[in-house]
C-alpha positions in Angstrom: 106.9 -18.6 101.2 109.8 -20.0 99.4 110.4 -20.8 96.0 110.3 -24.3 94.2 113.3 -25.5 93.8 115.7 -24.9 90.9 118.4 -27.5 90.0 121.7 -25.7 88.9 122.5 -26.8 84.9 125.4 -29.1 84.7 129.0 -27.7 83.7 130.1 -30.9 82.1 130.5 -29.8 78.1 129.0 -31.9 75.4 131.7 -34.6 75.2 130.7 -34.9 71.4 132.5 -31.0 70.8 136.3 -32.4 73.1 139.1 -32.4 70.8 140.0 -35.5 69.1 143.0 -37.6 70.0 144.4 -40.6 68.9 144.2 -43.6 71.9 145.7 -46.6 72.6 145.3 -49.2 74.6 147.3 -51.8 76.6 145.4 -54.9 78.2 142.4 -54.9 75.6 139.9 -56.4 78.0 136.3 -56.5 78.7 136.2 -52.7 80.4 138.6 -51.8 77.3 136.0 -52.6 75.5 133.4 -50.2 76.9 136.3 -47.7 77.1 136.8 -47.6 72.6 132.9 -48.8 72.4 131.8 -45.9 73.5 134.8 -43.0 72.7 133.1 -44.4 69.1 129.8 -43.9 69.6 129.8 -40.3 71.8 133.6 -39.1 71.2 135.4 -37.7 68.5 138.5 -39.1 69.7 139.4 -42.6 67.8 141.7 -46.1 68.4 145.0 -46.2 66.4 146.8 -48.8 68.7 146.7 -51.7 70.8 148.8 -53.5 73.2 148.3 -57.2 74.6 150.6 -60.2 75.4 148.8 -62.0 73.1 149.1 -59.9 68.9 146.4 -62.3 68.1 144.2 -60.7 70.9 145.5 -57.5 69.8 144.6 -57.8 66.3 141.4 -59.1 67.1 140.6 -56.0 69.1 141.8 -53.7 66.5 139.3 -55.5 63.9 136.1 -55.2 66.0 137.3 -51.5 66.7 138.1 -50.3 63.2 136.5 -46.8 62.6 136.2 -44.4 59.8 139.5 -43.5 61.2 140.9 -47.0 59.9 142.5 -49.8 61.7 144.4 -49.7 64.9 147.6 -51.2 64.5 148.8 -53.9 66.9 151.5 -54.9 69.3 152.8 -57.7 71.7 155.3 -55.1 72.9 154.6 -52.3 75.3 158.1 -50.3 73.8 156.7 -51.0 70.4 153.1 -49.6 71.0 154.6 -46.4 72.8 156.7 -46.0 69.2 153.8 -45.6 67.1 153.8 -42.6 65.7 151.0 -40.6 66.6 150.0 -41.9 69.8 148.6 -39.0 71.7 146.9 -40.7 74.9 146.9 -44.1 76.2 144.3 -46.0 78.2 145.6 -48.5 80.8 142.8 -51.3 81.4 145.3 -54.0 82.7 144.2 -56.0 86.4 145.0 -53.3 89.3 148.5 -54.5 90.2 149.6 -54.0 86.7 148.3 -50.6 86.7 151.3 -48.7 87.9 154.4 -50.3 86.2 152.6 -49.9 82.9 151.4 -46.7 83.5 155.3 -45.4 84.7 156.3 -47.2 81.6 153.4 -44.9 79.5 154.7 -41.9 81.5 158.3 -42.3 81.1 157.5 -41.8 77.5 155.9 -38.6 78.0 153.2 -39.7 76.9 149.5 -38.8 78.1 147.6 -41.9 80.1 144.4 -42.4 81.4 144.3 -45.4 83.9 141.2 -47.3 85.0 140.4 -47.5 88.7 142.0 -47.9 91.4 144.9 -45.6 89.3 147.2 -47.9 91.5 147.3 -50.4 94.5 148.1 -47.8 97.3 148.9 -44.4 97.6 152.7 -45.0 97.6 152.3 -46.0 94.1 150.3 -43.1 93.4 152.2 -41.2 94.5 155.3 -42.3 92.5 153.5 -42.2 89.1 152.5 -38.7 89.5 156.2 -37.3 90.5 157.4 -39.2 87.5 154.4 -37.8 85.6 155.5 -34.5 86.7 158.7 -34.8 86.1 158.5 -35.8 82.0 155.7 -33.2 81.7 152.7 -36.2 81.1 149.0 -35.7 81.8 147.6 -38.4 84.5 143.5 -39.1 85.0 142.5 -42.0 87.1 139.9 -43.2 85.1 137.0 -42.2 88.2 134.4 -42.0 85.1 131.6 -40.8 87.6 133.2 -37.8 89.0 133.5 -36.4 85.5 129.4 -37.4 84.8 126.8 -34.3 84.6 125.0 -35.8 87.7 127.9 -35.9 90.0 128.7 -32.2 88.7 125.3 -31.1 89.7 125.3 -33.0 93.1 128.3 -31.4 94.0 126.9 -27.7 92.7 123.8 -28.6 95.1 126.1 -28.8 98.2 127.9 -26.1 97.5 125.2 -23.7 97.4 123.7 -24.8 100.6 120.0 -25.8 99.8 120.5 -28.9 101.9 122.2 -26.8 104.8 125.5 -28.0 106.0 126.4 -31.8 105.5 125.9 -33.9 108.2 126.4 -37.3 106.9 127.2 -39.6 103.3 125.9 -43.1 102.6 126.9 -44.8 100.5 126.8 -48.4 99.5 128.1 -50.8 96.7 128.0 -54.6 97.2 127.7 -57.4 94.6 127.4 -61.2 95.2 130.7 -63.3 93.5 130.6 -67.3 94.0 133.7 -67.9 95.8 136.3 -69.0 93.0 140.2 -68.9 93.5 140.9 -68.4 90.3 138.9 -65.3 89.4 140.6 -61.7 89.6 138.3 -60.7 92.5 139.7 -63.2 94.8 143.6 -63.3 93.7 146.0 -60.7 96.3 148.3 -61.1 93.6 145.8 -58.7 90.8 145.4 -56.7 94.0 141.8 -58.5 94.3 139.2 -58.2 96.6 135.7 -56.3 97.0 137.6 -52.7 98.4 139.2 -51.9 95.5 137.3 -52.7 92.8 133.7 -52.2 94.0 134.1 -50.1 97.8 136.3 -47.1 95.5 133.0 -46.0 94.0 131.2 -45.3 97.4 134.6 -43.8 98.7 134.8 -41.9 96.0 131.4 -40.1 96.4 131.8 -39.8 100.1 135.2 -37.8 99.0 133.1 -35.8 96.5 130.6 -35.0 98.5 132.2 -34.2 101.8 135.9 -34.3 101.3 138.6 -36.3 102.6 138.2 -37.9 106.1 140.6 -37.3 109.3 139.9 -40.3 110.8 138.8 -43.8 109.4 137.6 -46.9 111.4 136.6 -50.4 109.5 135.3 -53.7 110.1 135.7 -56.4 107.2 135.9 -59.9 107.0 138.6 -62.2 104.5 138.0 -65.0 102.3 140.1 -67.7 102.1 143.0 -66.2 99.5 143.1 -63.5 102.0 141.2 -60.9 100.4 138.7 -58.7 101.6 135.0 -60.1 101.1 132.9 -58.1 103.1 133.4 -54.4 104.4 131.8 -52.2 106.4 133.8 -48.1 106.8 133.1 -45.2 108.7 134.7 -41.9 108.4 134.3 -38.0 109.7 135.8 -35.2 107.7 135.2 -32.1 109.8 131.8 -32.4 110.9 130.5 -35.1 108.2 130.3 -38.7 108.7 130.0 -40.9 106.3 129.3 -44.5 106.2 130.3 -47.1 103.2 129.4 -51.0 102.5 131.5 -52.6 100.0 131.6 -56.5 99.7 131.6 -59.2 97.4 129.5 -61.7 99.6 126.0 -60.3 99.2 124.4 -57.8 96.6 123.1 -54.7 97.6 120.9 -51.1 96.6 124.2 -49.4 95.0 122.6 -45.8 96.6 124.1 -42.6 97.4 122.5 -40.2 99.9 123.6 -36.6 101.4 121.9 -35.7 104.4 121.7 -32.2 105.4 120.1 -29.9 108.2 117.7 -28.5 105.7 117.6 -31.1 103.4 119.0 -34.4 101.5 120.6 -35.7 97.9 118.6 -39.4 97.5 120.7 -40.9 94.2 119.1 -43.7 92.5 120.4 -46.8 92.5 123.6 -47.9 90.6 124.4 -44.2 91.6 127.6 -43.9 89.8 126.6 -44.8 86.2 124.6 -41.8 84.6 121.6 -41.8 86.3 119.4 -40.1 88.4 119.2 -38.0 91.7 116.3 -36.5 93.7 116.9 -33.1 95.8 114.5 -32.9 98.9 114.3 -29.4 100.9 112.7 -29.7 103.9 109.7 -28.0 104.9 110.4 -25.5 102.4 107.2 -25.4 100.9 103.8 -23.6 101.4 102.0 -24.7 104.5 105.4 -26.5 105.4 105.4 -28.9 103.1 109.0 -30.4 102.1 110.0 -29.6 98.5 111.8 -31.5 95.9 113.2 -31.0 92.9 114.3 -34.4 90.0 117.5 -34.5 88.0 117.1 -36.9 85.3 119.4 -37.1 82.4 116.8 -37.4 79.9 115.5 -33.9 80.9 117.8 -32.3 82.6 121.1 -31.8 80.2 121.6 -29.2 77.3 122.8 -31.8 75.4 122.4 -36.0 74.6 124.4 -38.9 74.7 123.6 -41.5 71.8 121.5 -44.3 72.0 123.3 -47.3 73.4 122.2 -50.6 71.2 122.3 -52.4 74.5 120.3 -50.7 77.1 123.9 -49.4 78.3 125.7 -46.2 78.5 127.8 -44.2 77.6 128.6 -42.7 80.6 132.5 -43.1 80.0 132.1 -40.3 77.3 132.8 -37.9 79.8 136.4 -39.4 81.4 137.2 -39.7 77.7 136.6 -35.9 76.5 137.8 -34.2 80.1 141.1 -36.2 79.2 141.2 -34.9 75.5 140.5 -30.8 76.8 142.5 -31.4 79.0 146.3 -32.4 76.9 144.9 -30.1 74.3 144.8 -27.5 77.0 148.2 -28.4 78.1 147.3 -29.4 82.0 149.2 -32.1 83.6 146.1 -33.1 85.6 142.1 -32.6 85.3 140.8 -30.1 87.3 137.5 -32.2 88.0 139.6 -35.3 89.6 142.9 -35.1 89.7 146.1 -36.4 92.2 144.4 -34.6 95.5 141.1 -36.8 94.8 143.2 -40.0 93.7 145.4 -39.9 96.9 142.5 -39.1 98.8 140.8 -42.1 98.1 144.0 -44.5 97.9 144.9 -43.6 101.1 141.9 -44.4 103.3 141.8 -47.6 101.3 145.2 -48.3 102.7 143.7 -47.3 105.7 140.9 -50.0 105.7 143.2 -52.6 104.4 145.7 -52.0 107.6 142.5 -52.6 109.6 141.0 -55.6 108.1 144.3 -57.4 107.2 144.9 -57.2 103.7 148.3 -57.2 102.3 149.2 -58.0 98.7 152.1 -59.7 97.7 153.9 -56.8 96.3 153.3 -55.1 99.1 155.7 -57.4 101.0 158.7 -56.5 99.2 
């Protein structure tokens, strides 16, 4: 007879007890938004600058954002914002192919930086920004916000102690349906658009989580008419693990993440990387050989809780923002949880697929 199964509790601290830093942030956008709404709401870590092209923008940022720590001061320069005394950590939410000469710039300054996903266009880049980063003694975290969840933590703990046997296989899936329109982001090779790197880096990145980084790649993908890619379809094997991955922006899809194993499987619900909820099956494990599983939710399932989001949201960026703040407070140059192995990782089978399909972005060209 063997036992019921017993979920292992997450290692992910309460990001409401992280050390408080002072942010700023360049390219106040929509996802910069989320980033301050919630550091706010679950952090104790609070805005005290801003950075856009436009000061009106800036300012208007700063106003929506003002906290009991008082109002974030604005800039139209980058120099400028990375003078203002007291700046202890800087977010970077600019399009992708901004991403790296702002963050060098943030770097440069010796200055911590957190920088939203992809960290960079390719792994050259990467690359480059971390060696500078070395070099001037800065912190560096792409800003992978589901690696650094509780769920993703347990997941990985799951694998790890072999309840689900040795991994055979990852699948993984993230697709959503964007009209065709030159104009937007999404479709421009010049803001390093199309559906791989912004959508296809979430189910890479799980497959990475969950079995590692893959020794040989193969894709399939089709362009749209900018020349980006629209639909996606990757395979991968890292030592004896396959994975699959769908990425595209042509056609929406379930958003799930499933580990199968020789004793058992990891089914995570839909919209898998946002905080949500996994299902661990053992297979006829039970009495009378019945399978046995065993539910993570985060309602039940973690020592601590993450405020109420007014929206029906989440805070699920809580945790990128308070592994960033241990981490400069602890001194390290990179988090333990995700740091330039993972990034690379990921970057470089993305560079990978785009060699396969036929995307090339301008800068690239140079």
């Amino acid at each position: 007879m063997t036992a019921p199964l017993t979920l292992p509790t997450t290692s992910v601290p309460d990001p409401a007890k992280a050390p408080g830093l002072r942010w700023g942030v360049i390219a106040p956008g929509g996802i910069a938004r989320n980033f301050i709404g919630t550091m706010h709401a679950a952090t104790t870590s609070r805005l005290t600058a801003v950075c856009s092209r436009s000061l009106e923008r800036a300012q208007a940022f700063a106003e929506d954002f003002e906290s009991d720590a008082g109002l974030a001061h604005a800039y139209a320069s980058v120099d400028d914002f990375l003078a203002h005394e007291g700046l202890e950590a800087v977010y970077v939410a600019s399009p992708h192919a901004q991403h790296f000469a702002l963050a060098t710039k943030v770097v440069e300054a010796g200055i911590p930086v957190v920088i939203e996903k992809p960290m960079t266009l390719n792994a050259a880049e990467a690359r480059e920004l971390f060696e500078t980063a070395r070099r001037t003694g800065a912190y560096v975290q792409e800003a992978m916000w589901s690696c650094f969840m509780p769920h993703y933590d347990v997941i990985r703990q799951v694998i790890e102690s072999g309840v689900i046997g040795e991994v055979t296989a990852v699948i993984a899936d993230h697709c959503q349906y964007f009209p065709f329109d030159p104009e937007h982001r999404l479709y421009a090779p010049e803001l390093g658009g199309g559906a791989l790197l912004d959508l296809g880096v979430y189910p890479l990145a799980f497959a990475h989580w969950a079995a590692g980084s893959p020794t040989q790649v193969h894709a399939t993908g089709t362009l749209t008419a900018t020349g980006v890619d629209e639909m996606v379809s990757i395979s991968g094997l890292s030592g004896r693990t396959v994975y699959a991955v769908q990425t595209g922006l042509g056609a929406r899809s379930s958003v799930e993440a499933h580990v199968l194993g020789t004793r058992g499987k990891i089914d995570v619900d839909s919209w898998f990387f946002v905080p949500n909820s996994f299902t661990v099956t053992q297979f006829e494990a039970g009495d009378n050989g019945k399978d046995v599983t065993e539910r993570f939710t985060y309602e039940d399932s973690l020592p601590y809780s993450l405020p109420a989001h007014p929206d029906g949201g989440n805070y699920g960026m809580a945790f990128e923002i308070a592994e960033a703040a241990r981490n400069i407070r602890a001194g390290l140059l990179e988090s333990p949880r995700w740091g330039a192995r993972d990034t690379l990782a990921v970057l470089e089978v993305m560079d990978r697929v785009r060699e396969i399909v036929g995307v090339r972005y301008p800068s690239e060209a140079k």
